[in-house]
N, C-alpha and C positions, 0 to 999 in steps of 0.2 A: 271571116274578114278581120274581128279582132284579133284571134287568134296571133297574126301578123305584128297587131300593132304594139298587144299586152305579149309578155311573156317572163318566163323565169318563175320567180316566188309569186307572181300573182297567178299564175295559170289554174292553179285550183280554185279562188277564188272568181275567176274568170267562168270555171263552166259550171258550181256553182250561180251564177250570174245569169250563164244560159238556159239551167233549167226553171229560176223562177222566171225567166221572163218569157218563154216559151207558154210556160203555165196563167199569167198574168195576163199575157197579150191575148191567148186565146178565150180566157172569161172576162174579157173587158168587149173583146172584140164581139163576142158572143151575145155579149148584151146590148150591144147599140146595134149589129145587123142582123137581127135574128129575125125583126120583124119581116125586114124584106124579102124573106125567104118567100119560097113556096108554101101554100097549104096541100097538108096532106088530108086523100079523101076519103081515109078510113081502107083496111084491106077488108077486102069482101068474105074473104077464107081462112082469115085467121082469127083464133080464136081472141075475142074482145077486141078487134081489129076495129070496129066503129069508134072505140074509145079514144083511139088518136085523130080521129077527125076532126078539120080544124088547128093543129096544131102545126108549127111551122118543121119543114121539110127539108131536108137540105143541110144541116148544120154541118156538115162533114168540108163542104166547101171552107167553112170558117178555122174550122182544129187543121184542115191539110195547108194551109196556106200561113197561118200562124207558127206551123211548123216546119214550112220550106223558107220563112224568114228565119227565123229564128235558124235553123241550119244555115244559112247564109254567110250568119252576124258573127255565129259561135263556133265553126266548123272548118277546121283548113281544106280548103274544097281541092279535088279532086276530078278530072276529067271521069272518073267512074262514076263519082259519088256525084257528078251534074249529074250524068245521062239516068241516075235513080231518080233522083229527084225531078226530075223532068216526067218520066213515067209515071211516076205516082202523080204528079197532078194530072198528066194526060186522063190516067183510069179514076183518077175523082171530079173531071170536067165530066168527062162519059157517062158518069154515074149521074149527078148534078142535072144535064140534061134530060134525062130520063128521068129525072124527079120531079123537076120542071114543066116536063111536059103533059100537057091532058090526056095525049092517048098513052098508056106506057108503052114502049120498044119492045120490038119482038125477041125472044130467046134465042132466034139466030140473028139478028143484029147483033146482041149484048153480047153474045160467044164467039163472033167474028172479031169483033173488037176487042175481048180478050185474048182472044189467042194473037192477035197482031201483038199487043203490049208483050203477051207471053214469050212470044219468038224473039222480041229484040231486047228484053232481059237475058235470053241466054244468050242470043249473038255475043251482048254486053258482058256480062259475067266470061264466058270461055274466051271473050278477048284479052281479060286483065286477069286471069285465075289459071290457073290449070285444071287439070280433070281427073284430078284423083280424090276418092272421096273416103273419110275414113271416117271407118265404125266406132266409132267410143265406147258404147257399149260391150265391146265385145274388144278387150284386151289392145283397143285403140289400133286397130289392123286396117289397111288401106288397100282402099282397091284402084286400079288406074282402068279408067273407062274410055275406051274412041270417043272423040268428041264429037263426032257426030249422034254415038247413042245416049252421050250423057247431057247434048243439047237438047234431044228428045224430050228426055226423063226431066228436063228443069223447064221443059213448057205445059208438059203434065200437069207438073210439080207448082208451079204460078198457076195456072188456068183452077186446079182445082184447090187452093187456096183462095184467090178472090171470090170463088163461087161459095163455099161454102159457110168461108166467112161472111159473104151475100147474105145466103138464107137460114144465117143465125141471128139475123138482127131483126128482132121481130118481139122482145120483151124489156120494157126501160132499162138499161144499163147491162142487160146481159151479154152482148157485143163488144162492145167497149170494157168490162169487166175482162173478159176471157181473153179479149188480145193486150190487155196490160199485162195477164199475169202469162200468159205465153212468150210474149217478147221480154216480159225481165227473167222468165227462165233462160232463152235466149242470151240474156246480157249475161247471164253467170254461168251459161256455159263456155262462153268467152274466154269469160276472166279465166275459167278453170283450163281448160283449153290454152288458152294464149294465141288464140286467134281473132281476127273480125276487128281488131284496133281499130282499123281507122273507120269501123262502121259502130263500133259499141255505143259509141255516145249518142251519135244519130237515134239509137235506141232510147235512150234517156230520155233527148228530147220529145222525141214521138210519145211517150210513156206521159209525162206532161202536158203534154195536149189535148191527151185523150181526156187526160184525169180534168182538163177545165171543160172539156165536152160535159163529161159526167158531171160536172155540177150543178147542172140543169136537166142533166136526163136521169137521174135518181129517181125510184116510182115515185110521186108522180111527176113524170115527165114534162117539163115545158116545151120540151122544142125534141125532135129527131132526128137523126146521123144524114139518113136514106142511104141511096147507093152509092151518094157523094163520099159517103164516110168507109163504108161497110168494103167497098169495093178496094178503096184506097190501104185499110186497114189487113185486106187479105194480100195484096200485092206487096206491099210493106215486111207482110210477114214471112213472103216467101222468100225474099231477098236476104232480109237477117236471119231466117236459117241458111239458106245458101251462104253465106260469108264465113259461118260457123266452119265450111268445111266438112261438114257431118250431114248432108241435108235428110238423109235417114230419121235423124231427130226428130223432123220434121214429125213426123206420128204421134209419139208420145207428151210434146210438149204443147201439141196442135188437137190432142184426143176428142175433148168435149166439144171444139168447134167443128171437125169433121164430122163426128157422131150426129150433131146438132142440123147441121148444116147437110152433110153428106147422103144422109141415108134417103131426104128425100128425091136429092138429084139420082140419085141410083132407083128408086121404085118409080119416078114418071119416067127414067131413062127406058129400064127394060120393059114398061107400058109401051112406047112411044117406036120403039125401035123392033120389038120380039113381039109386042102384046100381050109380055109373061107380067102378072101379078102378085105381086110378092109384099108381105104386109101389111095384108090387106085390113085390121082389125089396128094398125098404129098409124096415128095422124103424124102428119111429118109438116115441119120440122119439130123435134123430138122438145123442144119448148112447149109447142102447142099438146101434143100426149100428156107431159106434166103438170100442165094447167087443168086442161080439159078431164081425161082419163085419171087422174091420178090425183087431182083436187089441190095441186102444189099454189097458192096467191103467187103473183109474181116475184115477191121479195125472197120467198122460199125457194124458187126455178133461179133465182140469180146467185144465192145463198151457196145454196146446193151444189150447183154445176159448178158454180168459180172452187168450194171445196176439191171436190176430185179432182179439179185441174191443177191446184194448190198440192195435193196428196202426190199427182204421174209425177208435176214438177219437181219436189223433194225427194221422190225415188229416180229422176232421172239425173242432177244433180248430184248428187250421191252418188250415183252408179258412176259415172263416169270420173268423180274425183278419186276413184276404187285404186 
């Protein structure tokens, strides 16, 4: 909406403007609503999962909403760029009630509702995009896919980013770490690219929001995302790879939160569906292994992980400036 009203020589100064205030609104906001939140009642199966009991629940509602204004204020909107933003608070209301609520929601609730949002990000995307997707990695080669397969592949593609980004949020700041630095690999693949313009910033400001979440979710913890945050945070990210044009990327710049997140939806999957048991000696999500198994304090599991994801992001970065 300013966008409109400033322009010319101030427009730097202008989004400048947007990202502290993006960042400000959300730790200001965070500090007078946080009380209201929900308490959480400790996870029963995670490891030091009692330790958050008590502490308020829910904060993700406040970073996603601080960050759907702020894109409002600072972002010349777009009929695409509503219907995201619309989504993502859809998949952070979802999350939020579920957080909210004493019994939690069943995993085919919470996957029905995903794949709903899933299916009408790709409706949305293949209406304003085309369907051609190109390898950067790989001497920038382009493939053109039917779109009906390449709608498929980008409800996959969302469904199993909010989920795993779901079941990465489970150690203070390690959720929120890993899609900062995932999304501003993101932003420079962009730049490098020369694609995603009129969603790059949106990155920015999301990247700000999180970082005033994290100001209070630093071990130790005041307050946490839940699945208001975690849910919104994975839908977010599958979108700003999609715009990239590359959504392949999606792997390497996504690594630690799949690995993290993925590998336990994959060992209850093939329990639940085959009754094959696979891994059976690593507790999942693979946070919990490094705490538990491996002796890593928290600070070292946030350390750590965000490293390597910092290491794919500068070889993937590189590669594709090649």
């Amino acid at each position: 909406m300013l966008q409109n009203i400033i322009s010319g020589d101030y427009s730097s100064l202008l989004a400048l403007g947007g990202i502290l205030f993006a960042f400000l609104a959300t730790v200001t906001a965070t500090a007078k609503l946080c009380q209201y939140l929900p308490k959480d009642a400790g996870r029963e199966f995670a490891h030091d999962g009692k330790l958050s009991a008590g502490k308020p629940r829910g904060a993700g509602i406040i970073f996603v909403l601080a960050f759907v204004a702020s894109a409002l204020l600072f972002v010349p909107m777009k009929a695409e760029l509503v219907i995201y933003l619309i989504l993502t608070v859809i998949c952070m209301v979802t999350g939020f009630l579920d957080d909210a609520s004493e019994k939690p929601w069943g995993e085919w609730k919470k996957g029905l509702l995903d794949l709903c949002v899933a299916i009408l990000v790709a409706m949305t995307f293949l209406h304003y995009n085309d369907n051609i997707i190109e390898l950067a990695l790989f001497h920038h080669m382009q493939l053109v896919i039917p779109k009906i397969v390449f709608g498929a592949l980008i409800v996959v593609l969302v469904w199993v980013s909010v989920n795993v980004t779901n079941c990465a949020d489970g150690v203070d700041g390690l959720s929120g770490t890993l899609t900062i630095i995932t999304i501003m690999t993101i932003y420079l693949v962009d730049r490098t690219l020369g694609t995603g313009q009129d969603f790059s910033y949106l990155i920015l400001l999301f990247a700000a929001c999180i970082l005033g979440y994290l100001w209070y979710n630093a071990t130790p913890s005041r307050l946490l995302m839940g699945d208001a945050g975690s849910r919104a945070m994975g839908l977010f990210i599958s979108i700003a790879i999609l715009k990239t044009g590359s959504p392949v990327l999606y792997i390497p710049v996504a690594l630690v939160l799949i690995l993290d997140g993925g590998l336990g939806l994959i060992k209850v999957g093939l329990i639940r569906a085959f009754n094959i048991r696979i891994m059976t000696k690593i507790r999942t999500p693979l946070h919990d292994q490094a705490r538990k198994a491996w002796g890593w304090s928290n600070t070292q599991t946030v350390f750590r992980f965000a490293i390597i994801q910092i290491i794919l992001a500068v070889a993937v970065v590189y590669g594709i400036g090649l």
